[in-house]
C-alpha positions as CSV (number, residue, x, y, z in Angstrom):
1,X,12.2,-11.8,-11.9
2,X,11.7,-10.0,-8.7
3,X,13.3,-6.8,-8.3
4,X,10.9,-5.7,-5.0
5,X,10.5,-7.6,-1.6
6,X,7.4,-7.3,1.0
7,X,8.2,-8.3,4.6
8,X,4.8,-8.7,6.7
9,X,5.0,-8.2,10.4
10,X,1.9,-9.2,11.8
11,X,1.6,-8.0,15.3
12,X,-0.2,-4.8,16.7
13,X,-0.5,-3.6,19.6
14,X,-4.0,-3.1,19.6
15,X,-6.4,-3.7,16.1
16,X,-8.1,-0.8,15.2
17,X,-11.5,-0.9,14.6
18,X,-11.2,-0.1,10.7
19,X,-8.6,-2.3,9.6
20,X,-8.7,-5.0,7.8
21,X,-5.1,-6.0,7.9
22,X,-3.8,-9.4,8.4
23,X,-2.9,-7.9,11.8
24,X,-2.7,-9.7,15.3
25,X,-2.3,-9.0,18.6
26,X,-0.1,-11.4,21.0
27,X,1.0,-11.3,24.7
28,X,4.8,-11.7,23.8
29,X,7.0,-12.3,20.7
30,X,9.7,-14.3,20.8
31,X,12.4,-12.5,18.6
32,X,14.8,-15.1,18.0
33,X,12.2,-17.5,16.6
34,X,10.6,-15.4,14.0
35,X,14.2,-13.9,12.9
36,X,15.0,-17.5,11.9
37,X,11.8,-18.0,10.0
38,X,11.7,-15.0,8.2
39,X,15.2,-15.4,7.2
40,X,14.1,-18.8,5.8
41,X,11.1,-18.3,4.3
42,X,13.5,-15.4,2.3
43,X,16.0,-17.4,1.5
44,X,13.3,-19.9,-0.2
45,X,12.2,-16.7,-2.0
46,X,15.3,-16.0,-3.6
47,X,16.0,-19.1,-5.0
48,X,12.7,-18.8,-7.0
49,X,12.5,-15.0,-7.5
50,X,16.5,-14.0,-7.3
51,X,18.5,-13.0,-10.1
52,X,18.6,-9.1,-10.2
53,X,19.0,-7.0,-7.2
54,X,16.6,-5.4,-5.2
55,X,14.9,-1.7,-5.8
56,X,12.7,-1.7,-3.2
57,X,11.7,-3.3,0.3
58,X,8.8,-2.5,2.4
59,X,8.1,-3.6,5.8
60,X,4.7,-3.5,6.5
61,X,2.1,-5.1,8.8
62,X,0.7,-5.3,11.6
63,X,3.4,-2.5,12.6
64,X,6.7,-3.2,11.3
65,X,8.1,-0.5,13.6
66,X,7.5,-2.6,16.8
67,X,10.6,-4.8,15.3
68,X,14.0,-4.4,17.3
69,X,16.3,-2.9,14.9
70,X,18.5,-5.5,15.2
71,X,15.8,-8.0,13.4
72,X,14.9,-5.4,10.7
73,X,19.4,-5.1,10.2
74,X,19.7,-9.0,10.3
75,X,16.6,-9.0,7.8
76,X,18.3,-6.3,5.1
77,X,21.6,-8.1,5.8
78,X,20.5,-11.1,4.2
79,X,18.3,-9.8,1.2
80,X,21.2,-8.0,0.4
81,X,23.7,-11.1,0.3
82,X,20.7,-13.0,-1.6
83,X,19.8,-10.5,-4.1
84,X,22.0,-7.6,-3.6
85,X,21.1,-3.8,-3.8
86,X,20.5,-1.6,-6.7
87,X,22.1,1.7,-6.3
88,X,19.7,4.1,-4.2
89,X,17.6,1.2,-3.2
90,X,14.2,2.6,-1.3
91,X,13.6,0.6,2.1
92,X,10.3,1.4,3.8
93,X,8.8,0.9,7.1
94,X,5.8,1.4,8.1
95,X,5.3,2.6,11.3
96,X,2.9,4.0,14.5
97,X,4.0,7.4,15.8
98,X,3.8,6.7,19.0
99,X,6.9,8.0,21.2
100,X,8.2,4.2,22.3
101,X,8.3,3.2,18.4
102,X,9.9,7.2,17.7
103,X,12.2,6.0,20.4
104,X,13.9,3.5,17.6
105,X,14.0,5.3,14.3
106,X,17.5,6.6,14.9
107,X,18.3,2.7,15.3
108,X,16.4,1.8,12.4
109,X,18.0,4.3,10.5
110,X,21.4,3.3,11.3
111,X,19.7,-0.7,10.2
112,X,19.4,0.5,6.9
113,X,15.8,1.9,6.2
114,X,15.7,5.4,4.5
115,X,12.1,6.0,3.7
116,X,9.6,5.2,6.8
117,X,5.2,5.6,6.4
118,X,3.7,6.8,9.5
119,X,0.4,6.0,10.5
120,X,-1.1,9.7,11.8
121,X,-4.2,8.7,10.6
122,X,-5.7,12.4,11.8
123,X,-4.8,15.5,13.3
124,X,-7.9,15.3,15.9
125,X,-8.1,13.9,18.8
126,X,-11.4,13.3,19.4
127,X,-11.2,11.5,15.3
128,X,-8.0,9.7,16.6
129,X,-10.3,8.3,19.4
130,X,-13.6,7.3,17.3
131,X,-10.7,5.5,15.0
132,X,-9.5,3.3,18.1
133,X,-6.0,5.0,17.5
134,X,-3.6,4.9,20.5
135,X,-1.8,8.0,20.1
136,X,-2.7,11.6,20.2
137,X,-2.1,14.7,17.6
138,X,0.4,15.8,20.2
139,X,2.6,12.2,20.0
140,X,1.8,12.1,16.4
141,X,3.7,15.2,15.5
142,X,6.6,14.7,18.0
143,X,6.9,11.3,15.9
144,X,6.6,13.1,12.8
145,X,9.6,15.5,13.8
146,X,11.5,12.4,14.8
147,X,10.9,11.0,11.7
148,X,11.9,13.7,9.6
149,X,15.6,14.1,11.6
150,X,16.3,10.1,10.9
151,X,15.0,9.7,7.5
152,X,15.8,11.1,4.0
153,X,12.5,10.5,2.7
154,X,8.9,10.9,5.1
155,X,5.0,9.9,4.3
156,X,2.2,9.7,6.6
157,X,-1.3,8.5,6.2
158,X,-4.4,10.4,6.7
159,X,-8.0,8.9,7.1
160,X,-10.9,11.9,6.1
161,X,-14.5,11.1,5.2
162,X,-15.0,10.4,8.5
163,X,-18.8,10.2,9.8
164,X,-20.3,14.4,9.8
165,X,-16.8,15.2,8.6
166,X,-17.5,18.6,7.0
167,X,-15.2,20.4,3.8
168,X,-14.3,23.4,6.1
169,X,-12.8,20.8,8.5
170,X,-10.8,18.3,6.3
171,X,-9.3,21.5,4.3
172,X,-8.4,23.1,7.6
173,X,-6.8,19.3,8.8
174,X,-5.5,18.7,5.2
175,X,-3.8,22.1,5.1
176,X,-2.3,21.8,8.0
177,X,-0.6,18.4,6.8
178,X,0.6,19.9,4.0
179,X,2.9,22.6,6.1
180,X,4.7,19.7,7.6
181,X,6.5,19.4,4.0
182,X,6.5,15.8,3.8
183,X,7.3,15.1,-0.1
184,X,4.5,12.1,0.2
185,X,0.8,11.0,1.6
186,X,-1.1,9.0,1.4
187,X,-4.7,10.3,1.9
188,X,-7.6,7.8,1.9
189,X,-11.1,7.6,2.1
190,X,-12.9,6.1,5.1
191,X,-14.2,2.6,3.8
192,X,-16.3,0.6,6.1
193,X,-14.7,-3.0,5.6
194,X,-16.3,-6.3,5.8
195,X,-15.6,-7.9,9.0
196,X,-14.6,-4.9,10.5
197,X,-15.7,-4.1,14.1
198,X,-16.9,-0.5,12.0
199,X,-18.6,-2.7,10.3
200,X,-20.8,-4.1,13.0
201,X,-21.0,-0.7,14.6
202,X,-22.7,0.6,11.3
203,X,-24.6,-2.1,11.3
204,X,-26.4,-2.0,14.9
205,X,-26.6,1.8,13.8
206,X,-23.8,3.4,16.5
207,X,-22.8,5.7,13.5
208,X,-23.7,6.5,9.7
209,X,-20.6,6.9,7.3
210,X,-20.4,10.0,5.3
211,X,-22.9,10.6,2.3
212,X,-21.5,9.5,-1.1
213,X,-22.3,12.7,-2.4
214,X,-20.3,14.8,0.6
215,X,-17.0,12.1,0.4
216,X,-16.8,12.9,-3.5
217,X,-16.4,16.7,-2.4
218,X,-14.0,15.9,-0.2
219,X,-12.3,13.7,-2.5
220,X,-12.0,16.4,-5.2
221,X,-11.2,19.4,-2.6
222,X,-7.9,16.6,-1.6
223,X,-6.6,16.5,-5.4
224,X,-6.9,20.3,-5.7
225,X,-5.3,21.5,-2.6
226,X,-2.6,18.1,-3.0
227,X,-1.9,19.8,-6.5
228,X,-1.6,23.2,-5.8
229,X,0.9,22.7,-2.9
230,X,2.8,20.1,-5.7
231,X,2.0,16.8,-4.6
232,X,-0.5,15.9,-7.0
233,X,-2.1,12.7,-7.1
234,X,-0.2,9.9,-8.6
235,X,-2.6,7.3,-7.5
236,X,-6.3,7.2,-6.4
237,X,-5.1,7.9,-2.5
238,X,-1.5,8.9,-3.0
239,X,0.0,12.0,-3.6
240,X,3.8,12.8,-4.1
241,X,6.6,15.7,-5.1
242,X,7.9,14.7,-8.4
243,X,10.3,11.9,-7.4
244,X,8.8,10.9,-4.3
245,X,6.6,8.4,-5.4
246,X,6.8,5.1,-3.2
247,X,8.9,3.0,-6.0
248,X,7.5,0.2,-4.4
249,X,4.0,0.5,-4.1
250,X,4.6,1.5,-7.7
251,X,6.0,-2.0,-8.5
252,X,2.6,-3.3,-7.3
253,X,0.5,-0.9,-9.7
254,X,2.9,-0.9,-12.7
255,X,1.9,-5.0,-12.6
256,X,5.6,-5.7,-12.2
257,X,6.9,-8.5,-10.1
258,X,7.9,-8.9,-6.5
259,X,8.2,-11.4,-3.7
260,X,6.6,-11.5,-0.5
261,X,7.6,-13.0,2.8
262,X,5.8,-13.3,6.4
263,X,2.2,-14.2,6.8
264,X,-0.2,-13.4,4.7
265,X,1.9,-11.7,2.3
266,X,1.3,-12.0,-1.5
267,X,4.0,-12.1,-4.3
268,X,4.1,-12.6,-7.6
269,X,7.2,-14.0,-10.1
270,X,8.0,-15.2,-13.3
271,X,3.5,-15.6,-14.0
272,X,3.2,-17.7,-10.9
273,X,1.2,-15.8,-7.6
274,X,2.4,-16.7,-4.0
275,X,0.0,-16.6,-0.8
276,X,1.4,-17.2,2.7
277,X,0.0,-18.8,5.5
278,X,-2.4,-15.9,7.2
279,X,-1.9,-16.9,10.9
280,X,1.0,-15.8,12.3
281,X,1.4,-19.7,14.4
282,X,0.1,-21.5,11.1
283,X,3.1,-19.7,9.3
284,X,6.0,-20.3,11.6
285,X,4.5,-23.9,11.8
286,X,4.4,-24.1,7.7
287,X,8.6,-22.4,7.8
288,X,9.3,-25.0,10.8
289,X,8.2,-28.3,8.6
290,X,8.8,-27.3,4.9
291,X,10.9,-24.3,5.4
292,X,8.7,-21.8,4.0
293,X,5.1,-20.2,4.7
294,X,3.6,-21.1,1.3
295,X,0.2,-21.7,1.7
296,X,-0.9,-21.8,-2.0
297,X,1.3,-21.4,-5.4
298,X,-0.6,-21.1,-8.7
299,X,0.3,-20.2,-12.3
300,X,-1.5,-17.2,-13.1
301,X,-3.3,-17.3,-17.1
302,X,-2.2,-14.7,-19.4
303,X,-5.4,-13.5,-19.7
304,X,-5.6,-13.4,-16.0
305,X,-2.9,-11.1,-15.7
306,X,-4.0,-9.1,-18.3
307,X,-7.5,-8.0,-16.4
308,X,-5.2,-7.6,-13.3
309,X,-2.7,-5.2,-14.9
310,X,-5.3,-2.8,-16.1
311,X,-7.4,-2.7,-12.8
312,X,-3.9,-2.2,-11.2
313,X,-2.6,0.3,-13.6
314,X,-5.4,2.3,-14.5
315,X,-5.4,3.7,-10.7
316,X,-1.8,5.2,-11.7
317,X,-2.4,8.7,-13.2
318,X,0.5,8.0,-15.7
319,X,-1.9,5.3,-16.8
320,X,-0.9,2.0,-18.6
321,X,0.7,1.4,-22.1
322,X,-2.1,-0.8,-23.8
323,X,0.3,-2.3,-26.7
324,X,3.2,-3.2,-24.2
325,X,0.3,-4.9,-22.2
326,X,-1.3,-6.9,-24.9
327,X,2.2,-8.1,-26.1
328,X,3.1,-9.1,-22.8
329,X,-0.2,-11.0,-22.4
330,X,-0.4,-12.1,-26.2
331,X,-3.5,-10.9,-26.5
332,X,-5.6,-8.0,-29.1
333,X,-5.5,-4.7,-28.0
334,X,-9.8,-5.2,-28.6
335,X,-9.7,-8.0,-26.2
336,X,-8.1,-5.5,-23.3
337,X,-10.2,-2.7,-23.4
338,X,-13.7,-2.1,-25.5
339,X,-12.8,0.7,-27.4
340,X,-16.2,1.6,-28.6
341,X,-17.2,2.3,-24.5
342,X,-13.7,3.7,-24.3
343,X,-14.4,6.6,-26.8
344,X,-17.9,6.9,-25.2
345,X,-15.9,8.1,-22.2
346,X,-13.3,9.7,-23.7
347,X,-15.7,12.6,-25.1
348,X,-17.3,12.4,-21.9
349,X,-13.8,13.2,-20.4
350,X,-13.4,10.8,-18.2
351,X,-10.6,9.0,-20.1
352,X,-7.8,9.7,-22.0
353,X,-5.4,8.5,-24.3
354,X,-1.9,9.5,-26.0
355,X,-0.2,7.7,-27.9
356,X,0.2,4.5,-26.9
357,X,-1.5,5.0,-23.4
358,X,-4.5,5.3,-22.0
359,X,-5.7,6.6,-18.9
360,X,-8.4,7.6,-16.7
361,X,-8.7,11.2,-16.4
362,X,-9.7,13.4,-12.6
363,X,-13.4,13.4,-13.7
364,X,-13.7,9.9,-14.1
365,X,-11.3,8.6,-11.2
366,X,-14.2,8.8,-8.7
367,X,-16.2,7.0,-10.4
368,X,-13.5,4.1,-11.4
369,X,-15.0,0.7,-10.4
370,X,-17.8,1.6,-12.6
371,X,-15.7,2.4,-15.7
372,X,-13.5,-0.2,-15.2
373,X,-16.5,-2.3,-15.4
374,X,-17.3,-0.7,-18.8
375,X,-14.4,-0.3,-20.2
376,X,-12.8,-3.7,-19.6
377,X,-14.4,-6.8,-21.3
378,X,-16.7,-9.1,-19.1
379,X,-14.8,-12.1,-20.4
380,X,-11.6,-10.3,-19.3
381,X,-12.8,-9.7,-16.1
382,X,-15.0,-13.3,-15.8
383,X,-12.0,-14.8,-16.3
């Protein structure tokens, strides 16, 4: 059953130009109303995906941080009486570093959360502009500082491959974020997202995104400097000290199950995937007349969760035990991967495998949609 739970918060204060978030931006929130319905559409949760307690919770969004601390308290208050709390439990919250949302971490702290995500997204201001971000480097890093006083454990996101982004400039930036001695980032690519207002701006040509060619440069120049200053990759865009891997975002990856409240949000228990109602109104108004914000509930095929286990799991640099995986799915180990393509690669070096494992190895993880199309059956995939 689940051992993880994803809270969505879906408001921003503004919707940056890049993100493809189920993210939304209202005149007011009224507090009390969407305490209640988060609170009930938990409490339907738990009664399908309760029986162990809790490891992880992650507040995301939108931007969680925004929440009065007395919500995010009354939230943890009551996963903890429906699940309860493994010892050391990691509670995330993402947040913007913006000196208001800074102003509550002390509180937020004292709610419960002990790990928090900020969203630097760059350590330029004119970058921080194009990427329609509200704060500067200088309220960034005050945030950062803030953080780092309230909270045990500290990440913050970067954005590089940004349009005429050059190496000397995203290994001076990248450098720089390393001296801060967070023990995790996450570091990710700029992608130009369907439905995206970047994406219409590429399109009527008000900027070019960044070669293929130059982004793989500065993707490998991230992994080397990341791993030299131990936090190597342990995912395509996240990098950690040994031991400060987000356990939850590990759930997701490791194919394991979770349950997600809020709208929008995804879960997954005992083989059965969980969507919620995406529109923040069409939520509360799916909690207010069947006292939850399921949209759509489905039983998931073995075969199914087999393709999505390895496309998960083969991002992980641990990679993914291929027998426990085709026992878990009843399935061949043949019918998972092709293994005549998989040794192809293997003395190509892109992939690897020990023992019981198998993996994609740093020479082929920038090239992994196209060797997970190889590698994993079309029927698997089709399916």
């Amino acid at each position: 059953m689940a051992r993880a739970l994803y809270i969505h918060w879906p408001f921003c204060l503004k919707k940056c130009p890049y993100c493809d978030f189920n993210s939304h931006v209202r005149d007011s929130v009224d507090y009390a109303h969407w305490q209640a319905a988060l609170l009930a559409d938990m409490r339907h949760e738990a009664l399908l995906a309760g029986g162990e307690p809790l490891e992880s919770i992650f507040f995301g969004g939108g931007t969680p941080s925004l929440m009065p601390p007395a919500l995010v308290a009354a939230l943890l208050a009551e996963a903890e009486r429906l699940w309860d709390f493994a010892p050391g439990i990691e509670i995330t919250l993402e947040g913007n570093p913006s000196s208001v949302e800074a102003g509550r971490f002390a509180d937020l702290a004292v709610a419960g959360i002990n790990r928090v995500s900020l969203g630097l997204q760059a350590l330029d201001d004119a970058a921080l502009r194009f990427l329609g971000r509200l704060h500067g480097v200088a309220e960034g890093l005050a945030a950062l500082d803030v953080a780092q006083r309230h909270f045990g454990r500290v990440s913050f996101d970067l954005i590089y491959a940004r349009p005429d982004q050059t190496a000397a400039q995203w290994q001076a930036e990248l450098e720089r974020a390393l001296g801060f001695g967070t023990g995790h980032l996450s570091l990710y690519q700029l992608t130009i997202e369907p439905g995206t207002r970047f994406a219409t701006m590429v399109r009527d040509g008000a900027f070019t995104p960044l070669d293929d060619d130059q982004a793989a440069d500065l993707f490998d120049l991230t992994r080397a400097m990341t791993a030299a200053r131990g936090l190597p990759a342990y995912e395509i865009s996240n990098h950690a000290c040994p031991g400060e891997e987000s356990r939850h975002n590990l759930t997701y990856w490791r194919y394991q199950d979770y349950a997600g409240i809020g709208p929008g949000a995804h879960g997954r228990r005992g083989g059965r995937a969980t969507v919620r109602h995406r529109k923040p109104e069409n939520w509360l108004a799916a909690v207010a007349g069947q006292g939850h914000g399921v949209a759509e509930e489905r039983a998931l095929p073995l075969v199914e969760q087999a393709s999505e286990a390895l496309l998960m799991g083969l991002r992980l640099t641990e990679g993914i035990d291929l027998a426990a995986l085709s026992r878990r799915c009843g399935l061949a180990e043949a019918d998972l991967i092709d293994r005549d393509r998989f040794a192809f690669y293997q003395r190509q070096g892109l992939v690897w495998a020990a023992g019981e494992r198998i993996g994609v190895a740093p020479g082929g993880v920038s090239v992994l949609d196209a060797l997970l199309g190889e590698l994993v059956p079309a029927g698997l995939v089709a399916s």
